[in-house]
C-alpha positions, 0 to 999 in steps of 0.5 A: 212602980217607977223606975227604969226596973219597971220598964219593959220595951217591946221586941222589936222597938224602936225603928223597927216596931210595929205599927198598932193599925189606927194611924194614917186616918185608919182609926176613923176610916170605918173600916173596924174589923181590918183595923182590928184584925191588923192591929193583932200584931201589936196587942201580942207584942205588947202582951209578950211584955208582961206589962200593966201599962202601955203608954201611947205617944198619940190619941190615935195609937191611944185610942187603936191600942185600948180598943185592942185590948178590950177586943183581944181581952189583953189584961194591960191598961193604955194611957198617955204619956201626959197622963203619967207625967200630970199623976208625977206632978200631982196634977191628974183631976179625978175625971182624967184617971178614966184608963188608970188601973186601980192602984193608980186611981187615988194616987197623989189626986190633987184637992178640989178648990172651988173658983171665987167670983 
């Protein structure tokens, strides 16, 4: 599951990716079925790739990009990259695994202590 074998780049990356449509303050700006309507772009590229996991390096992007997914019944899970490096540590808590797809739910969840007053 980890490992540069298991990373698929979207065509065309890098500067000449395609924005998802939820920067710039269009996310919060109301205006849902443009916003959605554009970001198409981004949801088949993602698809073309075949992956399980997008990894979003915004909450804007996180939030568009998973919002996408369910719109366009897009089979891939959206997480940050923060999320992948605290399930790494051991350090994901349960309640933070909301966008992990099932295989990842019970991976490496860190044991709860109860605080000592």
């Amino acid at each position: 599951m980890v490992g540069e074998e298991n990373f698929v780049d979207m065509y065309p990356n890098k500067s000449n990716n395609f924005c998802c449509g939820g920067g710039g303050g269009f996310l919060q700006a109301g205006y849902k079925e443009e916003r959605l309507a554009y970001g198409k772009i981004k949801d088949t590229q993602i698809q073309k790739t075949g992956a399980t996991y997008c990894i979003a390096g915004c909450h804007n992007c996180h939030a568009q990009i998973h919002e996408l997914s369910e719109h366009y019944g897009a089979e891939y899970h959206v997480v940050h990259i923060w999320t992948l490096i605290c399930l790494s540590l051991g350090i994901l808590a349960p309640n933070e695994r909301t966008y992990l797809g099932p295989e990842l739910q019970d991976v490496l969840v860190p044991e709860y202590i109860e605080p000592e007053f």
